[in-house]
PARO-659930 format. One record per residue (C-alpha): x negated, y negated, z. Coordinates in nm, 2 decimals. Each point is the difference from the previous one (the first is absolute). Example, Ala and Ser with C-alpha at 12.3 -4.5 7.8 and 13.67 -1.06 7.14 Angstrom:
% PARO-659930
<pt <-1.23, 0.45, 0.78>>;
<pt <-0.14, -0.34, -0.07>>;
END
This chain:
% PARO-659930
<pt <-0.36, -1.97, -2.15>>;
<pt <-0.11, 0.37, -0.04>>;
<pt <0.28, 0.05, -0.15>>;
<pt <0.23, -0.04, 0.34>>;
<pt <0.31, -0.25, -0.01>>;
<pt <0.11, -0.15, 0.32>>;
<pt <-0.29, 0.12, 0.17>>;
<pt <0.12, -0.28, 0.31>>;
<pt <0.32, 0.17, 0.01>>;
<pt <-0.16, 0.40, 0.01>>;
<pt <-0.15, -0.14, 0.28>>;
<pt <0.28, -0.11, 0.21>>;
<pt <0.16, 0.31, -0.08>>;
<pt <-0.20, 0.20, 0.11>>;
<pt <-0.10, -0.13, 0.33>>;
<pt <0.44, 0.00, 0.05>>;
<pt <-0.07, 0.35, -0.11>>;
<pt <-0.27, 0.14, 0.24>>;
<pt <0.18, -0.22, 0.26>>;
<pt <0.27, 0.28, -0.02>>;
<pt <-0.02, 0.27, 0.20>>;
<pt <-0.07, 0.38, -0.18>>;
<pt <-0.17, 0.26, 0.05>>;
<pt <-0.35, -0.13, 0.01>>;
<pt <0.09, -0.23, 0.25>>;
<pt <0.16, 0.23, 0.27>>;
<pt <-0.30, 0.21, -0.08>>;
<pt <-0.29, -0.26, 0.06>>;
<pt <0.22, -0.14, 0.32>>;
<pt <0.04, 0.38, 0.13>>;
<pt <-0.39, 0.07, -0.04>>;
<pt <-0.07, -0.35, 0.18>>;
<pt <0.23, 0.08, 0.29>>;
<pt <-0.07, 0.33, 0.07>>;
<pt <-0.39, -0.01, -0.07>>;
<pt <-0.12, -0.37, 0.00>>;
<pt <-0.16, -0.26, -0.24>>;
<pt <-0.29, 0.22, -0.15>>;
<pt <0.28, 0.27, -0.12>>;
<pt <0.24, -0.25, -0.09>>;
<pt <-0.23, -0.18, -0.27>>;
<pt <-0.19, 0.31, -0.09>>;
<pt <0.38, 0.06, -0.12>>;
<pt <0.07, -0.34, -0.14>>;
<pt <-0.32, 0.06, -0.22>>;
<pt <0.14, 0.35, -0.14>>;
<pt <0.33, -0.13, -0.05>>;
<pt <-0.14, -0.28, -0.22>>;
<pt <-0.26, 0.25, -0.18>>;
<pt <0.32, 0.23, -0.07>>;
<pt <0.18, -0.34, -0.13>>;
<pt <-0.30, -0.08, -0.22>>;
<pt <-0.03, 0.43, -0.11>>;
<pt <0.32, -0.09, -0.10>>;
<pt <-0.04, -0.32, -0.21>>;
<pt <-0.27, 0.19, -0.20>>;
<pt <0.22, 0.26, -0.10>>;
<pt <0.29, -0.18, -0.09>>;
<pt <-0.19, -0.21, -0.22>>;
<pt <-0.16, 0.27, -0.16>>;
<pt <0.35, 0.11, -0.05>>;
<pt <0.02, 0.31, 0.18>>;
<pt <0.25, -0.11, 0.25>>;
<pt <0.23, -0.01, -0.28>>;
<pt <-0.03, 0.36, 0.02>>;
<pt <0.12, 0.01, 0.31>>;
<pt <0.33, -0.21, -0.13>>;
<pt <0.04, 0.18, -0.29>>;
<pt <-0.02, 0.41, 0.16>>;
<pt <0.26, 0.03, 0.31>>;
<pt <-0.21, 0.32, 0.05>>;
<pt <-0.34, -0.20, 0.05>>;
<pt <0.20, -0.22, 0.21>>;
<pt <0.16, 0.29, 0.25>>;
<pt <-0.36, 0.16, 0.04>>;
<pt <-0.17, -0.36, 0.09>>;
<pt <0.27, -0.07, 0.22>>;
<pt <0.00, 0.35, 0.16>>;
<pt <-0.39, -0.04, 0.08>>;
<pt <0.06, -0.37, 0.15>>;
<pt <0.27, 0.11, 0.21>>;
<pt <-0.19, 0.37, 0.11>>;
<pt <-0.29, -0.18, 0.11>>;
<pt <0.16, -0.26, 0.21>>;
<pt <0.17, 0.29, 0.15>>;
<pt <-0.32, 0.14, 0.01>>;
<pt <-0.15, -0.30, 0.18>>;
<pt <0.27, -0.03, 0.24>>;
<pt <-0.02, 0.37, 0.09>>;
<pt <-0.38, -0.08, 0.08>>;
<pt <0.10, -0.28, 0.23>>;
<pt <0.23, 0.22, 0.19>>;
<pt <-0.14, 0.30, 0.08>>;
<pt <-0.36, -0.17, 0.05>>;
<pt <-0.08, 0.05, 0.42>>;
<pt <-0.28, -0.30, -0.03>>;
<pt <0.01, -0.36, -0.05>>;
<pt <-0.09, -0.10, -0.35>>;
<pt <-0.07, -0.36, 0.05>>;
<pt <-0.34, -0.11, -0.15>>;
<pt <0.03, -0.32, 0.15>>;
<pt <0.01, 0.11, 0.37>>;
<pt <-0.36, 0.15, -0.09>>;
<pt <-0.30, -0.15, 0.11>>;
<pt <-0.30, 0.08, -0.20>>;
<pt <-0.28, 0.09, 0.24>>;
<pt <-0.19, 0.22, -0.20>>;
<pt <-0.03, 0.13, -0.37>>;
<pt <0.24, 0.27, 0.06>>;
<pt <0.24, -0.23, 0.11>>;
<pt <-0.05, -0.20, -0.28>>;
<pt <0.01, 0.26, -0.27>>;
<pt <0.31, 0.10, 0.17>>;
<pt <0.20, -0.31, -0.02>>;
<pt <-0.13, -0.07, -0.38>>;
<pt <0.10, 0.35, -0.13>>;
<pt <0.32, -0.09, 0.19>>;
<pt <0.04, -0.29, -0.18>>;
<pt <-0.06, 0.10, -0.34>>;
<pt <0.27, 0.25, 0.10>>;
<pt <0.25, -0.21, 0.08>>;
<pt <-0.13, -0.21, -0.33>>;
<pt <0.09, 0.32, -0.25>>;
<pt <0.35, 0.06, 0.16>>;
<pt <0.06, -0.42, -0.05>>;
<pt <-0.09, 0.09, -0.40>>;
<pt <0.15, 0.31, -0.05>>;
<pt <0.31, -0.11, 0.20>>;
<pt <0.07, -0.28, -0.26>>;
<pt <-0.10, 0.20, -0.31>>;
<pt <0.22, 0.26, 0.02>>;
<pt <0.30, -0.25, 0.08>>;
<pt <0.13, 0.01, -0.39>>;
<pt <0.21, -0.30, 0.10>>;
<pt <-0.30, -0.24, 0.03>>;
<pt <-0.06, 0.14, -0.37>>;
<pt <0.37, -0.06, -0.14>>;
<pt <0.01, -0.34, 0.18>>;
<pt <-0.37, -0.13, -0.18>>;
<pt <0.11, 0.08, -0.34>>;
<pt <0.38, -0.15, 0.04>>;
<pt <-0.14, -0.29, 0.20>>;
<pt <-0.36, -0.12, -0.17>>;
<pt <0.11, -0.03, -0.39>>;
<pt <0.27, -0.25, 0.09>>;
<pt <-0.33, -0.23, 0.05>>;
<pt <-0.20, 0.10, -0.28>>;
<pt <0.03, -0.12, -0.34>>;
<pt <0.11, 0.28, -0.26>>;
<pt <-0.21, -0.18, -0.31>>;
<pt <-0.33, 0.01, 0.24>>;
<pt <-0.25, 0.21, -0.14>>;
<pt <-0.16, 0.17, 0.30>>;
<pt <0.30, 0.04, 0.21>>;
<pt <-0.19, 0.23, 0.21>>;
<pt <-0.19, -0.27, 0.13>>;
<pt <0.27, -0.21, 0.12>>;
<pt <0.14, 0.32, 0.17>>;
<pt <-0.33, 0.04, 0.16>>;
<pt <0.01, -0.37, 0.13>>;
<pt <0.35, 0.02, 0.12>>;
<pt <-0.07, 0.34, 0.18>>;
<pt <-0.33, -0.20, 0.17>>;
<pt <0.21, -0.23, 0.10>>;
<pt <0.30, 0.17, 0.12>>;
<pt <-0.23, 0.23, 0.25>>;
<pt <-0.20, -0.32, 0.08>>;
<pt <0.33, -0.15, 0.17>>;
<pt <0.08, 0.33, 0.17>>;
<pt <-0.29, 0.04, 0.12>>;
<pt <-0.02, -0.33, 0.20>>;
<pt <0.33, 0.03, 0.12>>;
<pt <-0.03, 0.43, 0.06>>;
<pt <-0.34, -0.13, 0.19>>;
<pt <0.21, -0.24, 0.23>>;
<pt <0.24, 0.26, 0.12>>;
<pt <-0.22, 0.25, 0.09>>;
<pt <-0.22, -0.25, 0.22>>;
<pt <0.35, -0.16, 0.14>>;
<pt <0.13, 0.33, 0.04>>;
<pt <-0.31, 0.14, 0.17>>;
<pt <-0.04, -0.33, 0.26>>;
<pt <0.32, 0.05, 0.13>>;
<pt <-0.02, 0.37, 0.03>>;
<pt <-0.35, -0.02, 0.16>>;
<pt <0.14, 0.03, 0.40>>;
<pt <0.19, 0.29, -0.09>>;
<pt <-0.31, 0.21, -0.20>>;
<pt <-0.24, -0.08, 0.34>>;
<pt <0.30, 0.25, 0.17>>;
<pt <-0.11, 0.36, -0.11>>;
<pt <0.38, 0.13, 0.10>>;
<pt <0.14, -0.30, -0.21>>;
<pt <-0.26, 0.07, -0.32>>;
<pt <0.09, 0.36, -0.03>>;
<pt <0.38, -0.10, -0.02>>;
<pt <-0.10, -0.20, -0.25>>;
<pt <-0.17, 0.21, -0.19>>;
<pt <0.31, 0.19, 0.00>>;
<pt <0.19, -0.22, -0.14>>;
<pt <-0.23, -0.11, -0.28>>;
<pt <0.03, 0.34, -0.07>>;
<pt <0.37, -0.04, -0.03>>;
<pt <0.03, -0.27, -0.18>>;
<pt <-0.26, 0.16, -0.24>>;
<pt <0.25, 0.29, -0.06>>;
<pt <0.30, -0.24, -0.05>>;
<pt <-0.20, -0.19, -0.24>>;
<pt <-0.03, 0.29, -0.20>>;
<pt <0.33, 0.16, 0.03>>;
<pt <0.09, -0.36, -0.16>>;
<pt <-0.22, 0.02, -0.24>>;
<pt <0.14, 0.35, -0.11>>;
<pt <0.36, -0.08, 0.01>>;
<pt <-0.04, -0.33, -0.20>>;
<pt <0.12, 0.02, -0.37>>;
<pt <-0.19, -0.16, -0.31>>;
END
């Protein structure tokens, strides 16, 4: 159907697959933990936007690009890793809590306040997974090993595959960040405890991208 061949078994992978833990996952569990459910899901939706960013352009081919020029690769990678660096920087020297979810929306301001916040936290979720040029290298090796070569729009099967991939990481990306924000709740109520953290959010944000720099192709 569509052009897909064990479609059953692309399935099962890939739940196995999001069930591993990466880089998205730390990042969606560090977000929950160290600023509650609304940040941890605003990032579970910009992870799975940045997974479906990527499906569209690797089946437009341009992630082949990426394959294909070590120097396109380098300066992708270099981006991810600065702005995780960047992110974690933020998250460190920041002298205010950051959690959306310990607001409580009295008035409009308030409001405003947490939605700009989240929309925020949304954009670094996307932009965090885009300029990861693994997720790239790993949909193009991955996805054609289910998608018959004879089919004549092939770039609708990738399209369905990349749907469905970001579907099943997005149900299981949405359970950690509400299991990971439950049992971190007690400690965010403790401002003391919230700013540490913060703190280390921040440092595992700047690990995260120090691995992401030193990882080869």
């Amino acid at each position: 159907m569509f052009g897909i061949e064990n479609y059953l078994g692309f399935i099962l992978a890939a739940i196995l697959l999001n069930l591993t833990p990466g880089t998205d996952s730390m990042y969606i569990i560090t977000r929950s933990v160290s600023q509650g459910q609304s940040a941890g899901l605003y990032s579970v939706l910009g992870i799975t936007t940045g997974s479906l960013i990527h499906t569209l352009l690797a089946s437009l081919g341009l992630s082949v690009l990426l394959a294909s020029s070590p120097t396109v690769f380098m300066i992708v990678k270099y981006l991810g890793a600065g702005y995780l660096c960047y992110l974690g920087f933020k998250m460190l020297t920041s002298k205010q809590s950051s959690s959306i979810a310990s607001s409580l929306p009295q008035d409009k301001d308030v409001i405003r306040q947490s939605k700009i916040e989240g929309w925020q936290i949304y954009k670094q979720g996307v932009l965090t997974n885009v300029f990861n040029p693994k997720v790239a290298l790993f949909f193009i090796a991955f996805f054609p090993q289910f998608i018959d070569p004879n089919y004549a729009y092939g770039m609708l099967s990738f399209l369905i595959l990349g749907l469905t991939f970001a579907t099943t990481g997005f149900i299981w990306c949405s359970c950690l960040a509400l299991l990971a924000a439950r049992f971190s709740k007690k400690l965010r109520e403790k401002p003391s405890i919230e700013a540490i953290l913060n703190k280390i959010s921040g440092l595992v944000f700047f690990g995260l991208g120090i691995k992401l720099l030193t990882e080869k192709a």
